[in-house]
C-alpha positions as CSV (number, residue, x, y, z in Angstrom):
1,X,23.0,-70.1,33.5
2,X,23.5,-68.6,29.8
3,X,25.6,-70.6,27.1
4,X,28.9,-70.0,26.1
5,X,29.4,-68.1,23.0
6,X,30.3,-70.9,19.8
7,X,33.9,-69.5,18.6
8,X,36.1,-71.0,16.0
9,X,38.1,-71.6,19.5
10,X,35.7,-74.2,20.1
11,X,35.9,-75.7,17.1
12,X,39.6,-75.3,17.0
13,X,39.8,-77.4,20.3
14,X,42.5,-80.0,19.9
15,X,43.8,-79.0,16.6
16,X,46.5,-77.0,16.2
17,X,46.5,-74.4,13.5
18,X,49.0,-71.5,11.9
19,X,47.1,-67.8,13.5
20,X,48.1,-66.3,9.9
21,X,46.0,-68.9,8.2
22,X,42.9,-68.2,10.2
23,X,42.0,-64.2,9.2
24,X,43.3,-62.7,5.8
25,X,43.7,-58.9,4.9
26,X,41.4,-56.9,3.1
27,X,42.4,-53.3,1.7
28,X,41.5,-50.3,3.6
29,X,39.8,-52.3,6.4
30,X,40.2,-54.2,9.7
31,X,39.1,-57.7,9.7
32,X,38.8,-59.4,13.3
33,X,37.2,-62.7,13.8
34,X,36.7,-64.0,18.1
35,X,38.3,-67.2,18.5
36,X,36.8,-67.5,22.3
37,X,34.7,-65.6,24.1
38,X,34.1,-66.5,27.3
39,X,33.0,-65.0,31.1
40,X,36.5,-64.4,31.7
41,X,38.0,-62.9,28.5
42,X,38.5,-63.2,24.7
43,X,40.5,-64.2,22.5
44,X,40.1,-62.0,19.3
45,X,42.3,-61.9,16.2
46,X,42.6,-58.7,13.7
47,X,44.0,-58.1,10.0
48,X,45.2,-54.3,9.9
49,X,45.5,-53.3,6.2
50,X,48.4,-50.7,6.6
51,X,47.1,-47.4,7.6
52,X,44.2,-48.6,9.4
53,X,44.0,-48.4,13.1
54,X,42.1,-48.2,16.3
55,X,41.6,-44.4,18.0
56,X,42.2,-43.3,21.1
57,X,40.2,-45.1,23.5
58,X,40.2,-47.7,27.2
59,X,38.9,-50.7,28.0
60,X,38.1,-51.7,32.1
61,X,40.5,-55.2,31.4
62,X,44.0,-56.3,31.0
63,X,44.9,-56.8,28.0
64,X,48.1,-57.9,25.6
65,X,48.2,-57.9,22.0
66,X,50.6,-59.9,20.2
67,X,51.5,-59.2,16.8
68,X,51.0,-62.4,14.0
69,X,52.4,-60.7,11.5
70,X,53.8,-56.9,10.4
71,X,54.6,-53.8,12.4
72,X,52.0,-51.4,14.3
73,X,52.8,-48.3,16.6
74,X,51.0,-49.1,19.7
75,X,50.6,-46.1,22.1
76,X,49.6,-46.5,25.8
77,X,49.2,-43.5,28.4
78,X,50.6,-41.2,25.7
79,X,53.9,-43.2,25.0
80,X,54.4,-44.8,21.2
81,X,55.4,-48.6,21.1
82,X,56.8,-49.8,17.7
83,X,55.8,-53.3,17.6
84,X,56.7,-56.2,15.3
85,X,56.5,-59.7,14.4
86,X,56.9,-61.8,17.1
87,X,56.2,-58.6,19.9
88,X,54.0,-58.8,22.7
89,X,52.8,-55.9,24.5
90,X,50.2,-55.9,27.7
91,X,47.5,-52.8,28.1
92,X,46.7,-52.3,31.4
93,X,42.9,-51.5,32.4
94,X,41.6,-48.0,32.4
95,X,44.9,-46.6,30.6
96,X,44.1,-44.9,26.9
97,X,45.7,-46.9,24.4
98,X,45.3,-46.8,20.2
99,X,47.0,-48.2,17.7
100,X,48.1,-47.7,13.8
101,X,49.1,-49.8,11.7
102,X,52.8,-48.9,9.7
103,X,52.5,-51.9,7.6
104,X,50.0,-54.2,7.4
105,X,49.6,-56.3,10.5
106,X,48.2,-59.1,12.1
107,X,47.5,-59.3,15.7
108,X,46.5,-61.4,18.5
109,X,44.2,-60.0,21.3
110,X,44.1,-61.7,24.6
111,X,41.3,-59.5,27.3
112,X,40.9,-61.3,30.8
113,X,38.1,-60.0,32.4
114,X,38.4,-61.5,35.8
């Protein structure tokens, strides 16, 4: 049976630590950095400088993103989600989804693949 991906997740375990702290921003990119990757899902976390975003595109899993930090318009299917600090939105399997982001933003992506 293959290994498990090494993540910062794993070297996280036990420890508590502030999300913001662990990426930072850099201008006119996307940063991300995995924090697990497993057989079942990730666990991915991305630094949007404003402007940047993700095009059109689907994944075959669930997902939700939640957002660290800043504000991003997060369409799904065609409908525009403003999303902000604190938000969570899910992304269901097979549906398009992109996402831009209207200030810089932080966020949290959570895909379960089983």
């Amino acid at each position: 049976m293959p290994k498990e991906k090494t993540s910062i997740g794993n070297l996280l375990e036990g420890q508590a630590a502030n999300l913001n702290d662990l990426i930072g921003y850099q201008e006119g990119a996307v940063v991300s950095r995995t924090l697990i990757d497993k057989k079942a899902g990730t666990v991915n976390l991305f630094a949007f400088d404003e402007g940047q975003g993700l095009s059109e595109h689907t994944a075959p899993y669930d997902a939700m993103v939640f957002l660290v930090d800043g504000e991003a318009d997060i369409s799904i299917a065609g409908k525009v989600n403003r999303v902000k600090m604190g938000e969570v939105i899910t992304m269901p399997a097979n549906k398009p989804h992109a996402l831009i982001a209207v200030s810089r933003f932080k966020m949290l992506l959570i895909m379960v693949r089983a």
